[in-house]
N, CA, C, O and CB atoms as a CASP TS submission, in Angstrom:
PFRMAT TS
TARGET T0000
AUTHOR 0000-0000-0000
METHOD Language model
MODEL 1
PARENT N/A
ATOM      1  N   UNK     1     -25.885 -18.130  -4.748  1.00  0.00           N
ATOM      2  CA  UNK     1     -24.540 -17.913  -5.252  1.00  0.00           C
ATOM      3  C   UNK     1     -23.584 -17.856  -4.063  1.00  0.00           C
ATOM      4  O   UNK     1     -23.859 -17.179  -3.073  1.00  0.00           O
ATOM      5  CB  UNK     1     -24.460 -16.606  -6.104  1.00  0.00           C
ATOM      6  N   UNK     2     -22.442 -18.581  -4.163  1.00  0.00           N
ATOM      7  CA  UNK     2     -21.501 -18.405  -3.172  1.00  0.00           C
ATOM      8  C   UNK     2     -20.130 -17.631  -3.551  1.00  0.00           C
ATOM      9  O   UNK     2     -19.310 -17.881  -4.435  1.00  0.00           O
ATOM     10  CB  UNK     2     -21.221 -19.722  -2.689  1.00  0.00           C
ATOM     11  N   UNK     3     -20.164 -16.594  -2.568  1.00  0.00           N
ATOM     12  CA  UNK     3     -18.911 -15.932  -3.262  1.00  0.00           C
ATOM     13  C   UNK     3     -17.275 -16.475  -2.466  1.00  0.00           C
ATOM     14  O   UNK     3     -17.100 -17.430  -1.710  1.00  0.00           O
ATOM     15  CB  UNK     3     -19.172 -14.020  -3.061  1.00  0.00           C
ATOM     16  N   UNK     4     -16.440 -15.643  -2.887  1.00  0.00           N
ATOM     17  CA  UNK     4     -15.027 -16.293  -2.907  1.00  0.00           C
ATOM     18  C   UNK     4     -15.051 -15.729  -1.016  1.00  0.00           C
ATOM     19  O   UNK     4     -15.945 -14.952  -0.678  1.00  0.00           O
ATOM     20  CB  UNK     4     -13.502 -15.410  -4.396  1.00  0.00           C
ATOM     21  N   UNK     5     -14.163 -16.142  -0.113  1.00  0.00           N
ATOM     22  CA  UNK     5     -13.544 -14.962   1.261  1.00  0.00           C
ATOM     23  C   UNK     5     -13.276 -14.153   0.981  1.00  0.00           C
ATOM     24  O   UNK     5     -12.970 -13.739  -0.138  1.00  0.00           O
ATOM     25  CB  UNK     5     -12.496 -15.044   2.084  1.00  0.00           C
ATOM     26  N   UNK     6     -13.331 -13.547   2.241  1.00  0.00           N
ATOM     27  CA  UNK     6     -12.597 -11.970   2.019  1.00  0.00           C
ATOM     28  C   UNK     6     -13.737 -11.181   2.833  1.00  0.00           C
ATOM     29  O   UNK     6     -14.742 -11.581   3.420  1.00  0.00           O
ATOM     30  CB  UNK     6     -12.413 -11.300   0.067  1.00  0.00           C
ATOM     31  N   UNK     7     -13.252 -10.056   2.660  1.00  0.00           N
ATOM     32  CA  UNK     7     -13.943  -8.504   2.998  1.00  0.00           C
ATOM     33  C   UNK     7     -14.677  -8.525   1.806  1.00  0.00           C
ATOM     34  O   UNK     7     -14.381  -8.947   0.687  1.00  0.00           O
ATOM     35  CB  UNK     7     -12.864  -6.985   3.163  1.00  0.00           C
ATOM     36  N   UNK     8     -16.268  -7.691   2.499  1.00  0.00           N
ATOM     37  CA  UNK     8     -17.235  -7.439   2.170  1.00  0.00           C
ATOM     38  C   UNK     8     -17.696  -5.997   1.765  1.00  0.00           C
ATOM     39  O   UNK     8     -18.373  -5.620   0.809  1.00  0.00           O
ATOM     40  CB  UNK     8     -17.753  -7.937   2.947  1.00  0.00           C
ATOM     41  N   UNK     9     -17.175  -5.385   2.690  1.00  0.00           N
ATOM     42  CA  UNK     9     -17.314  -4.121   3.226  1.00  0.00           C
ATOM     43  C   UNK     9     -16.429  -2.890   3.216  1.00  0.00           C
ATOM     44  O   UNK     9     -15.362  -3.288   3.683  1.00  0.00           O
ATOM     45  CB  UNK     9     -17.479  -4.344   4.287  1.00  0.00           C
ATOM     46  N   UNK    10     -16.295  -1.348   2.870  1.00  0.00           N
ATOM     47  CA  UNK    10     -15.267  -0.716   3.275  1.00  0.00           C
ATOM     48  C   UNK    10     -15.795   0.415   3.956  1.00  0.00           C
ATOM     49  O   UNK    10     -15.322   1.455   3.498  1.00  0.00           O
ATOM     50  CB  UNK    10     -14.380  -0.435   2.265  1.00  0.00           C
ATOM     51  N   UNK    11     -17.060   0.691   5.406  1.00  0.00           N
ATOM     52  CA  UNK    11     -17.324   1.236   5.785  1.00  0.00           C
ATOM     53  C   UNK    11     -16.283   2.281   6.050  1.00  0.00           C
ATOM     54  O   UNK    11     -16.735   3.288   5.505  1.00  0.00           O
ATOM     55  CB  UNK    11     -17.889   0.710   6.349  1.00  0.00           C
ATOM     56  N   UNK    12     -15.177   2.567   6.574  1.00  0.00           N
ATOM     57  CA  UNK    12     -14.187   3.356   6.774  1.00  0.00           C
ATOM     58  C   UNK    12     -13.789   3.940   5.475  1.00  0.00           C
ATOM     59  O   UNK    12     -13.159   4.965   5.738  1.00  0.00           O
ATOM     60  CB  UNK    12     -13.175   2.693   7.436  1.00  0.00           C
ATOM     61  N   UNK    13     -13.858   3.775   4.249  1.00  0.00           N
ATOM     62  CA  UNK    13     -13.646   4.829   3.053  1.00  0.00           C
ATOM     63  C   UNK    13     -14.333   5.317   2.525  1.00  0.00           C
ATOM     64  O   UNK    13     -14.253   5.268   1.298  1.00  0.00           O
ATOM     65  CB  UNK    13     -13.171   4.619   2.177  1.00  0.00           C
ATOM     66  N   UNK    14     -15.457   6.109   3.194  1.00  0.00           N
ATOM     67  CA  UNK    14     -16.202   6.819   3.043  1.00  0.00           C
ATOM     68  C   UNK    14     -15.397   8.010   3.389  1.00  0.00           C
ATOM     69  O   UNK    14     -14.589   8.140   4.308  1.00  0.00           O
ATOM     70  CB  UNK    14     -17.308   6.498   3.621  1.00  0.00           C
ATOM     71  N   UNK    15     -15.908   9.181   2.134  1.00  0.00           N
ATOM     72  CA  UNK    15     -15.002  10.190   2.241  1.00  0.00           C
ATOM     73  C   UNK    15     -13.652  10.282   1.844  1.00  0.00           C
ATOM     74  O   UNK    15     -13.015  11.300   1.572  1.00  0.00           O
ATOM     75  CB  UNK    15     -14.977  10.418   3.262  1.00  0.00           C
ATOM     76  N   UNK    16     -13.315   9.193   1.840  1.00  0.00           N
ATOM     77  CA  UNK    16     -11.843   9.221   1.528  1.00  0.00           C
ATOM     78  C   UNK    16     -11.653   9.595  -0.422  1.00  0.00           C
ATOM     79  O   UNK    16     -12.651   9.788  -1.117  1.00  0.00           O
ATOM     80  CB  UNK    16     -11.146   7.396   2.088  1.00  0.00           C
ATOM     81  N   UNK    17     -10.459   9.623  -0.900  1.00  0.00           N
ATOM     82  CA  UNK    17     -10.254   9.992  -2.434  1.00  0.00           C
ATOM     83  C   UNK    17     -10.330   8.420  -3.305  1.00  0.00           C
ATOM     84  O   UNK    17      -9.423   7.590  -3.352  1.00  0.00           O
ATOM     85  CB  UNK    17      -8.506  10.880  -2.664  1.00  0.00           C
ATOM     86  N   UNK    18     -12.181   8.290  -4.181  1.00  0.00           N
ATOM     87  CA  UNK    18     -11.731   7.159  -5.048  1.00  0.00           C
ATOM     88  C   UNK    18     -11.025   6.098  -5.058  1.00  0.00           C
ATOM     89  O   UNK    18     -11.120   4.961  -4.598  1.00  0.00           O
ATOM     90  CB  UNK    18     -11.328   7.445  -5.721  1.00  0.00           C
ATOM     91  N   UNK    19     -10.087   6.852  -5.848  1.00  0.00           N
ATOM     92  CA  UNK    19      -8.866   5.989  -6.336  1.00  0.00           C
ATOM     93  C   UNK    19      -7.935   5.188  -5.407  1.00  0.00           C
ATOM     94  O   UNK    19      -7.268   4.199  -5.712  1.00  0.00           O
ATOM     95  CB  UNK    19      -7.979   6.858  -7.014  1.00  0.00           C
ATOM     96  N   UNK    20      -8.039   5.945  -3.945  1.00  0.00           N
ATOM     97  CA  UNK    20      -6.974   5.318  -3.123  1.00  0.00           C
ATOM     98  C   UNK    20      -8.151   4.436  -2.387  1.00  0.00           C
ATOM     99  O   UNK    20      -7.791   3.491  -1.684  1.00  0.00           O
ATOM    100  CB  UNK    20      -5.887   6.459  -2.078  1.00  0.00           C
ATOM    101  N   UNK    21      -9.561   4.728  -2.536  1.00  0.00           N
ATOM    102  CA  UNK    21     -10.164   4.212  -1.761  1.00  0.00           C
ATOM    103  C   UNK    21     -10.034   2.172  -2.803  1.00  0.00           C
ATOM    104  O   UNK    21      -9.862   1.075  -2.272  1.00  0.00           O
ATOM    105  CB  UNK    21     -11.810   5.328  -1.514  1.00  0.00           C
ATOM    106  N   UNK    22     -10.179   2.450  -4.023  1.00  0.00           N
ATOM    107  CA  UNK    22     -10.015   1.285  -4.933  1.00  0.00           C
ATOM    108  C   UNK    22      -8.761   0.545  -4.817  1.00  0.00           C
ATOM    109  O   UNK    22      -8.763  -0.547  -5.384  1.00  0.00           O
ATOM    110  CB  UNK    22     -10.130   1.700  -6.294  1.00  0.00           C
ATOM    111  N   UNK    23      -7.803   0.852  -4.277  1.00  0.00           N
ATOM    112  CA  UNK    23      -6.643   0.115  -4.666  1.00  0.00           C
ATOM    113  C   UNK    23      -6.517  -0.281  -3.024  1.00  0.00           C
ATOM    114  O   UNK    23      -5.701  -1.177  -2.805  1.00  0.00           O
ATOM    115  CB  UNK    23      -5.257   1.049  -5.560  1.00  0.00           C
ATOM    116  N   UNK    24      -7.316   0.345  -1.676  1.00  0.00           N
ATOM    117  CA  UNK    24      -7.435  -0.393  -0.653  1.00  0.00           C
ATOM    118  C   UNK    24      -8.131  -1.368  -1.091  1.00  0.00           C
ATOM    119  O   UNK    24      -7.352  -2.312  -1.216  1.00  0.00           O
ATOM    120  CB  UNK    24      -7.896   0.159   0.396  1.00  0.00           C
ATOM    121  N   UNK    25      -8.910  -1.597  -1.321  1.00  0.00           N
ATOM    122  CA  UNK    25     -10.137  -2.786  -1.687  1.00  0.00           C
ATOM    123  C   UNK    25      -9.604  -3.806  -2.352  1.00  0.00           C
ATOM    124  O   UNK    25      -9.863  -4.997  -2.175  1.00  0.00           O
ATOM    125  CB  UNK    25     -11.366  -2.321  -2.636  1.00  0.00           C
ATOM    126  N   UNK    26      -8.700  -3.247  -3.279  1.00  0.00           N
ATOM    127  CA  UNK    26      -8.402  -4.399  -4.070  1.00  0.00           C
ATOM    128  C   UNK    26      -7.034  -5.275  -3.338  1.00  0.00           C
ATOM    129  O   UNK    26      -6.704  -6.461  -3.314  1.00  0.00           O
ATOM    130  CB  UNK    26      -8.078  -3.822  -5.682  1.00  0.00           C
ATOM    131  N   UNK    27      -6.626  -4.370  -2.939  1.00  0.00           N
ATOM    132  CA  UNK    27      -5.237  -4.933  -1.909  1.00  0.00           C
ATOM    133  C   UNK    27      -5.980  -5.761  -0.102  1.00  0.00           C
ATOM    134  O   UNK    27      -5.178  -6.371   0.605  1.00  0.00           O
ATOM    135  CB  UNK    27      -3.952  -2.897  -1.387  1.00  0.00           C
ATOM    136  N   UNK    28      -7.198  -5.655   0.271  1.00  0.00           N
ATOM    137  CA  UNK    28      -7.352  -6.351   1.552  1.00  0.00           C
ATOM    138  C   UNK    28      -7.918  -7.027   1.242  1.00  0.00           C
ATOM    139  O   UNK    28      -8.048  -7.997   1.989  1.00  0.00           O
ATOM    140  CB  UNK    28      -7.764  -5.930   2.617  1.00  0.00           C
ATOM    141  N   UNK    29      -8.950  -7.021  -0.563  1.00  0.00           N
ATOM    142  CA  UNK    29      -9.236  -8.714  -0.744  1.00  0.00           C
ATOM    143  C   UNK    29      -8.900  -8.753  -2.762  1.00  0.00           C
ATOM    144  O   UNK    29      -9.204  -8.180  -3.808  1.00  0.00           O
ATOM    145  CB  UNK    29     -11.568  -9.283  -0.095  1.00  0.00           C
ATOM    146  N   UNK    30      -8.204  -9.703  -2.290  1.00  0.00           N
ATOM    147  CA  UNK    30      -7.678  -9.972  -3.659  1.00  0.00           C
ATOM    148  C   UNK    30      -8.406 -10.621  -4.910  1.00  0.00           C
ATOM    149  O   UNK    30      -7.906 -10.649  -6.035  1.00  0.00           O
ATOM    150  CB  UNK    30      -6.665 -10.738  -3.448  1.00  0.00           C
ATOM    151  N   UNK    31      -9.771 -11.192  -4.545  1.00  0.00           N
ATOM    152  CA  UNK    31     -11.098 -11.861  -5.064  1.00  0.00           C
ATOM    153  C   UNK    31     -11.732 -11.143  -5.556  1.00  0.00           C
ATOM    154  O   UNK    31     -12.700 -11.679  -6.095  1.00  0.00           O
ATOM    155  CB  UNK    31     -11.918 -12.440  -4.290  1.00  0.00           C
ATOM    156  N   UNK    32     -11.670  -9.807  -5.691  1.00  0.00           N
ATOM    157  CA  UNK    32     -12.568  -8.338  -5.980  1.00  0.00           C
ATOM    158  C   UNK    32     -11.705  -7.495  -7.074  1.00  0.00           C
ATOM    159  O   UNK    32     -10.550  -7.909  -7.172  1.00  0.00           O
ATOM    160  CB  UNK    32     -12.751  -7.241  -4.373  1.00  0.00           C
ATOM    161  N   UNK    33     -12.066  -6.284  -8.003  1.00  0.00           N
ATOM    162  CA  UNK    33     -11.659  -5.880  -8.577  1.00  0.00           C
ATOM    163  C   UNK    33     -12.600  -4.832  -8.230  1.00  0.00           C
ATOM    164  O   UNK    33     -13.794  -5.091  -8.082  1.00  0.00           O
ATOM    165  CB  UNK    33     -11.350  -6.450  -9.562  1.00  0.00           C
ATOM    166  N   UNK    34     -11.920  -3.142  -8.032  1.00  0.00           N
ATOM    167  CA  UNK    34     -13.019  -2.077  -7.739  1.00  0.00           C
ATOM    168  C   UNK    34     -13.058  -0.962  -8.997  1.00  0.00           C
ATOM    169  O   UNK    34     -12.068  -0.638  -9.653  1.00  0.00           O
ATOM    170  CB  UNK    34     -12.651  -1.262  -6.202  1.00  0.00           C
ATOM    171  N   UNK    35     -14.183  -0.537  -9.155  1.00  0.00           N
ATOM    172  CA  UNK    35     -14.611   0.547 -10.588  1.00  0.00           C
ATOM    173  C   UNK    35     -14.870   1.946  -9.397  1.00  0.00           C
ATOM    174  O   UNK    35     -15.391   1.995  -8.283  1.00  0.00           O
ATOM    175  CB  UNK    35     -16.634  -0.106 -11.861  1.00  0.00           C
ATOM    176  N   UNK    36     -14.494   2.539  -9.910  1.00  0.00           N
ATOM    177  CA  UNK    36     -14.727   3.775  -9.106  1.00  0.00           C
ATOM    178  C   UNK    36     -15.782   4.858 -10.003  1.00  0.00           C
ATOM    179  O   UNK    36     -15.168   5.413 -10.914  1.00  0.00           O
ATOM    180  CB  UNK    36     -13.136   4.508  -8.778  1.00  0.00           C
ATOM    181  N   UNK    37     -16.824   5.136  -9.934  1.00  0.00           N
ATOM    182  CA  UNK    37     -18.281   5.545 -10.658  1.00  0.00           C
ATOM    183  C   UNK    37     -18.689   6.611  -9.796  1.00  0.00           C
ATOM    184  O   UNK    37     -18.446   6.854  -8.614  1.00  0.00           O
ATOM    185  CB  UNK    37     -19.542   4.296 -10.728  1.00  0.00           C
ATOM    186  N   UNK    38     -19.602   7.389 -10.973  1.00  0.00           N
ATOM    187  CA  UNK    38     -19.965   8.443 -10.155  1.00  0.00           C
ATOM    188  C   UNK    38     -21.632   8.036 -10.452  1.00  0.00           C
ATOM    189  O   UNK    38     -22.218   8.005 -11.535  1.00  0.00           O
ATOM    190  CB  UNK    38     -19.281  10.119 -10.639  1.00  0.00           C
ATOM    191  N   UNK    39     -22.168   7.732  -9.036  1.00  0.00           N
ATOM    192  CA  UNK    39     -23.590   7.921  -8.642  1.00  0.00           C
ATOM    193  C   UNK    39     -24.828   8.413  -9.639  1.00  0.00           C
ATOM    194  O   UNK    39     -24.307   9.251 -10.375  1.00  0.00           O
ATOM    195  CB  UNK    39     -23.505   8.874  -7.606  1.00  0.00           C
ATOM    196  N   UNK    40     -26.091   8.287  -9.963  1.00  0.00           N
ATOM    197  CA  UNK    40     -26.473   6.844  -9.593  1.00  0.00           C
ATOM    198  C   UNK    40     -25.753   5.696 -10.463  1.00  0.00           C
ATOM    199  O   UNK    40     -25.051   5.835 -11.465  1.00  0.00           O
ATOM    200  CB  UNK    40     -28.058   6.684  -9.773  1.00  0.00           C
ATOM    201  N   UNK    41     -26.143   4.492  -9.770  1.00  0.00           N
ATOM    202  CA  UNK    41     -25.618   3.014 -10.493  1.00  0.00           C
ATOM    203  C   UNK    41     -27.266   2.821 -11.292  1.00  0.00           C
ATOM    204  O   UNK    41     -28.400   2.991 -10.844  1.00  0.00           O
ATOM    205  CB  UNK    41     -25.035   1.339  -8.992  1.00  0.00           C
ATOM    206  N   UNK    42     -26.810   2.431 -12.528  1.00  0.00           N
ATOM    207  CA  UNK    42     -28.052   1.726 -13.328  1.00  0.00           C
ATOM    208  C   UNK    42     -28.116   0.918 -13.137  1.00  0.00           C
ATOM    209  O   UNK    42     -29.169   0.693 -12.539  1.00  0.00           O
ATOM    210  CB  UNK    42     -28.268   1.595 -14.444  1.00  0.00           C
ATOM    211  N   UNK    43     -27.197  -0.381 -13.370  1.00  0.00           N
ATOM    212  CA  UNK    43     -26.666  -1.647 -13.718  1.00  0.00           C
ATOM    213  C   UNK    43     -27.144  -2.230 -12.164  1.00  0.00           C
ATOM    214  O   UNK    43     -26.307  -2.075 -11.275  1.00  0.00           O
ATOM    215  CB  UNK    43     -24.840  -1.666 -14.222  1.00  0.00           C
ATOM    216  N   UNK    44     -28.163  -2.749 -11.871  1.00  0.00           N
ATOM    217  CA  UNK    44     -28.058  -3.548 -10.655  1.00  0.00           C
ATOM    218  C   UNK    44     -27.801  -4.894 -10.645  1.00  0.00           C
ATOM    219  O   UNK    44     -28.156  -5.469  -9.616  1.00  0.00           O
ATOM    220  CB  UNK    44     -29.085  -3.456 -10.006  1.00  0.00           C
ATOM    221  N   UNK    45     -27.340  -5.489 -11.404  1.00  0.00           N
ATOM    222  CA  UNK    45     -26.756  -7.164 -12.305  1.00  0.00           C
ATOM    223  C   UNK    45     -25.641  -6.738 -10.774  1.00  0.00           C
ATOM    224  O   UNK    45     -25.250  -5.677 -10.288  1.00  0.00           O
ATOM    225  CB  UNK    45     -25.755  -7.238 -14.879  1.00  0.00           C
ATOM    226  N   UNK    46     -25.445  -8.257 -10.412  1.00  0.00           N
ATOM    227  CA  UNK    46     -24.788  -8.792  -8.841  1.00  0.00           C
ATOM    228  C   UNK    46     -23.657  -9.084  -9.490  1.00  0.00           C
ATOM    229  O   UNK    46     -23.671  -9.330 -10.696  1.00  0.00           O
ATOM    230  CB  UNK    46     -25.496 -10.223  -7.839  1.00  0.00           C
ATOM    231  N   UNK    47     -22.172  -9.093  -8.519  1.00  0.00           N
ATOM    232  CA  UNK    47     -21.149  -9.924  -8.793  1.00  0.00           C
ATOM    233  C   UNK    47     -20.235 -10.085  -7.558  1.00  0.00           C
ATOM    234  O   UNK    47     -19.988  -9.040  -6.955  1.00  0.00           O
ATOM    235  CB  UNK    47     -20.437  -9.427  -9.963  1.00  0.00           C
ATOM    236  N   UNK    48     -19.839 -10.923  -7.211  1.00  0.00           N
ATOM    237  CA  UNK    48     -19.166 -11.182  -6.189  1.00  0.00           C
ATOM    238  C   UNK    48     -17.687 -10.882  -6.401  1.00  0.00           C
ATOM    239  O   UNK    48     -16.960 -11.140  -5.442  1.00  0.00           O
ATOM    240  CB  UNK    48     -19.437 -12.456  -5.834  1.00  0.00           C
ATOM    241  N   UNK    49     -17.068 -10.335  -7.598  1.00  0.00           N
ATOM    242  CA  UNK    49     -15.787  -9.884  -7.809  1.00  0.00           C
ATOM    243  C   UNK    49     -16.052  -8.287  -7.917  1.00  0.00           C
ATOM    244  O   UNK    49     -15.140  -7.598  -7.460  1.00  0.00           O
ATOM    245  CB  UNK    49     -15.084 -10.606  -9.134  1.00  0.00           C
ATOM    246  N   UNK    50     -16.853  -7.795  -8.303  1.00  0.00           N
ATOM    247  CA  UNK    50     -16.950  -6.316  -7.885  1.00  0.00           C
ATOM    248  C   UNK    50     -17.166  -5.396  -6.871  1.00  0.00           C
ATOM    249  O   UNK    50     -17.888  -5.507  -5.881  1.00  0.00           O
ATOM    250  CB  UNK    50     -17.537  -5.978  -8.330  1.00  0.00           C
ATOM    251  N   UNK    51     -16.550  -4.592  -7.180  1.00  0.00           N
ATOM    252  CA  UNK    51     -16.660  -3.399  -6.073  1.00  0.00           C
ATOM    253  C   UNK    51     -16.846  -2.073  -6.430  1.00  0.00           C
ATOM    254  O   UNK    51     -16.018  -1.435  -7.082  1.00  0.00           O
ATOM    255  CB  UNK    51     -15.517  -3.296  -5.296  1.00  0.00           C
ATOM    256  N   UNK    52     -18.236  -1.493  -5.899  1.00  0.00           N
ATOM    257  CA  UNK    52     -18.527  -0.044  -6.670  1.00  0.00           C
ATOM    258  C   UNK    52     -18.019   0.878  -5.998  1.00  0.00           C
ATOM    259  O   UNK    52     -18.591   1.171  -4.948  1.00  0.00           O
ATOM    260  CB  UNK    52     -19.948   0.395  -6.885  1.00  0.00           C
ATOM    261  N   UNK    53     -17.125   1.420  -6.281  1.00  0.00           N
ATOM    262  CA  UNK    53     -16.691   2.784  -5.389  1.00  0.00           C
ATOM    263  C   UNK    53     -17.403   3.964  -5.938  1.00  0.00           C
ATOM    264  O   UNK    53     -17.132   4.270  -7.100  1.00  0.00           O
ATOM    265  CB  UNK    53     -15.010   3.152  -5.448  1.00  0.00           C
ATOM    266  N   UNK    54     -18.437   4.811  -5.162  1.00  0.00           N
ATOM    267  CA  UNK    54     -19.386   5.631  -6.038  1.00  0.00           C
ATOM    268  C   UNK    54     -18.796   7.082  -5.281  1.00  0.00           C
ATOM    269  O   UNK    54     -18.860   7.263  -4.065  1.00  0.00           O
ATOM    270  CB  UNK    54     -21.346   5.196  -5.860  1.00  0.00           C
ATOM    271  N   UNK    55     -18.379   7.785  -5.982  1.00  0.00           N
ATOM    272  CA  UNK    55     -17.857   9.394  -5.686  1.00  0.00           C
ATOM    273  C   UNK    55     -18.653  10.165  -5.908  1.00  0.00           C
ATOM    274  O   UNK    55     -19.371   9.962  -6.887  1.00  0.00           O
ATOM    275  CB  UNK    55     -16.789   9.961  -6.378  1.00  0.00           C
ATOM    276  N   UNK    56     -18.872  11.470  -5.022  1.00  0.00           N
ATOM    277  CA  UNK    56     -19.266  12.491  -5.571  1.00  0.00           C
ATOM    278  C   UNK    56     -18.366  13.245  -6.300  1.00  0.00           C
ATOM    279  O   UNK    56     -17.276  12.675  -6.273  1.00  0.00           O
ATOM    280  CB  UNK    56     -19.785  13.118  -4.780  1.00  0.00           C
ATOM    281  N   UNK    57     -18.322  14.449  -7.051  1.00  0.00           N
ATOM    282  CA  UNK    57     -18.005  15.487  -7.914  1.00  0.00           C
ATOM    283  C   UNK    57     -16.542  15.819  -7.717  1.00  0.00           C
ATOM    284  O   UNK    57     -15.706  16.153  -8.557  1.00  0.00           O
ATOM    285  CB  UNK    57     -18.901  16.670  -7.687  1.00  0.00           C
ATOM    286  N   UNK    58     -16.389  15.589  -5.954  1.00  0.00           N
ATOM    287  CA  UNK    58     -14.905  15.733  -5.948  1.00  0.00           C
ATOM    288  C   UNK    58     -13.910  14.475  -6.392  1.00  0.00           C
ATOM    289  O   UNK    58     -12.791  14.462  -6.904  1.00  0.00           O
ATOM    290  CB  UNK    58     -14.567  16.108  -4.534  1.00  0.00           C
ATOM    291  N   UNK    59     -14.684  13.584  -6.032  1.00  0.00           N
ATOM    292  CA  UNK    59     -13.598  11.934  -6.445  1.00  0.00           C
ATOM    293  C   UNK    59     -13.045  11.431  -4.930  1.00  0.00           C
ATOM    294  O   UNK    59     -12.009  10.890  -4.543  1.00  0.00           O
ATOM    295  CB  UNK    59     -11.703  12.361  -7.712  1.00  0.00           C
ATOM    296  N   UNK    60     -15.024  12.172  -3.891  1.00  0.00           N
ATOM    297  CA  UNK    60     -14.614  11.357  -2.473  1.00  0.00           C
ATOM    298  C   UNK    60     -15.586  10.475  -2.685  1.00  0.00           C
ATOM    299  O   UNK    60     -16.498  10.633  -3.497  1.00  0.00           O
ATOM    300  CB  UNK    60     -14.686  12.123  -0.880  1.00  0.00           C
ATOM    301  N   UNK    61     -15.398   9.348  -1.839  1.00  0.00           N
ATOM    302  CA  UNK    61     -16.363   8.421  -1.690  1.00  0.00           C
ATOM    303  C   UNK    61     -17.559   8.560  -0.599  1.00  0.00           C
ATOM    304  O   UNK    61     -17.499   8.753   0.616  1.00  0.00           O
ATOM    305  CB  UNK    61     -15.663   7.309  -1.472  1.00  0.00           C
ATOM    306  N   UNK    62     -18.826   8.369  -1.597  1.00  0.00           N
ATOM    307  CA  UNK    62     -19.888   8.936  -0.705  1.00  0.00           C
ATOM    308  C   UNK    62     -21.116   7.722  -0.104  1.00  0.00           C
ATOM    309  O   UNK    62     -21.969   7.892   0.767  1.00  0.00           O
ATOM    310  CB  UNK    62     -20.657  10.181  -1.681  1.00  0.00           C
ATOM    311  N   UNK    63     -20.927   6.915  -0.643  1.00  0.00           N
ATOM    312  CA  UNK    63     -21.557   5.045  -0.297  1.00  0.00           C
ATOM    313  C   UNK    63     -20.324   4.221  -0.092  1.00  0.00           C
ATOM    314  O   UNK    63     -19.342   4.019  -0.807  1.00  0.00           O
ATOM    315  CB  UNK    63     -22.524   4.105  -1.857  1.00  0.00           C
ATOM    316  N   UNK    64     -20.778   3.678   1.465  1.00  0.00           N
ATOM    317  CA  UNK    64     -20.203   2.236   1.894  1.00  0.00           C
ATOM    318  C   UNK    64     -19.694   1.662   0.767  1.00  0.00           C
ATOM    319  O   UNK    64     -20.600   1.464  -0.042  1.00  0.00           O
ATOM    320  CB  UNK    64     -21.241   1.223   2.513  1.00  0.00           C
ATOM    321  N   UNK    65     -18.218   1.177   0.224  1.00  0.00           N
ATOM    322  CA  UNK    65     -18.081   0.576  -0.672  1.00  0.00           C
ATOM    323  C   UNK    65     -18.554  -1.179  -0.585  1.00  0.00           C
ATOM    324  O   UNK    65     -18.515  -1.629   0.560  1.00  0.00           O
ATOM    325  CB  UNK    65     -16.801   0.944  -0.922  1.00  0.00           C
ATOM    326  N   UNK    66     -18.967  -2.129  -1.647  1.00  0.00           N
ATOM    327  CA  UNK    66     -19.458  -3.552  -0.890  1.00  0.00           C
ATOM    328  C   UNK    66     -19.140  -3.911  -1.904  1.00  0.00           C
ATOM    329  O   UNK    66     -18.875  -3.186  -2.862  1.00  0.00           O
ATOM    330  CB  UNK    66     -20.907  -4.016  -0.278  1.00  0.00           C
ATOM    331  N   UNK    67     -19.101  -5.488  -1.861  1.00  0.00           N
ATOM    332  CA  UNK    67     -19.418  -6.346  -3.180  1.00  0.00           C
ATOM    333  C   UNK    67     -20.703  -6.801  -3.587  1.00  0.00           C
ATOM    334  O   UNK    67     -21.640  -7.275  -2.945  1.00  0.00           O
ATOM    335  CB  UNK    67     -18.758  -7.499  -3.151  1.00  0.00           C
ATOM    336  N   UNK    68     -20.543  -6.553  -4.785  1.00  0.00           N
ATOM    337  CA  UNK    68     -21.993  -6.277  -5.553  1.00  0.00           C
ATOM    338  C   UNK    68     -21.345  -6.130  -7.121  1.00  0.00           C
ATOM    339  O   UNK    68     -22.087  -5.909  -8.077  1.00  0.00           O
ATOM    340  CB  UNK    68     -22.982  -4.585  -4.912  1.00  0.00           C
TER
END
């Protein structure tokens, strides 16, 4: 599968709040759309337009956000 350019990765929003961490992601690549979820992920089905933002309890981000 070949996905679209862009950023892959949001090593640096870790920790940071969710929501602001999702609307970075979606604003430095525009090919992606981010869900912000709370941990574990069931669903391991791939997509090259998603982005899991996984929070702990507070609504920080606690996994590297990626596309997947």
């Amino acid at each position: 599968m070949e996905c679209p350019p862009g950023k892959w990765a949001w090593p640096e929003l870790v920790g940071k709040d969710g929501n602001v961490a999702a609307a970075i992601i979606e604003k430095e690549n525009k090919n992606v759309y981010a869900i912000v979820t709370k941990g574990p992920i069931i669903d391991a089905s791939f997509s090259c337009y998603r982005v899991r933002v996984i929070v702990d309890e507070n609504g920080k981000v606690i996994v590297i956000p990626n596309i997947g």
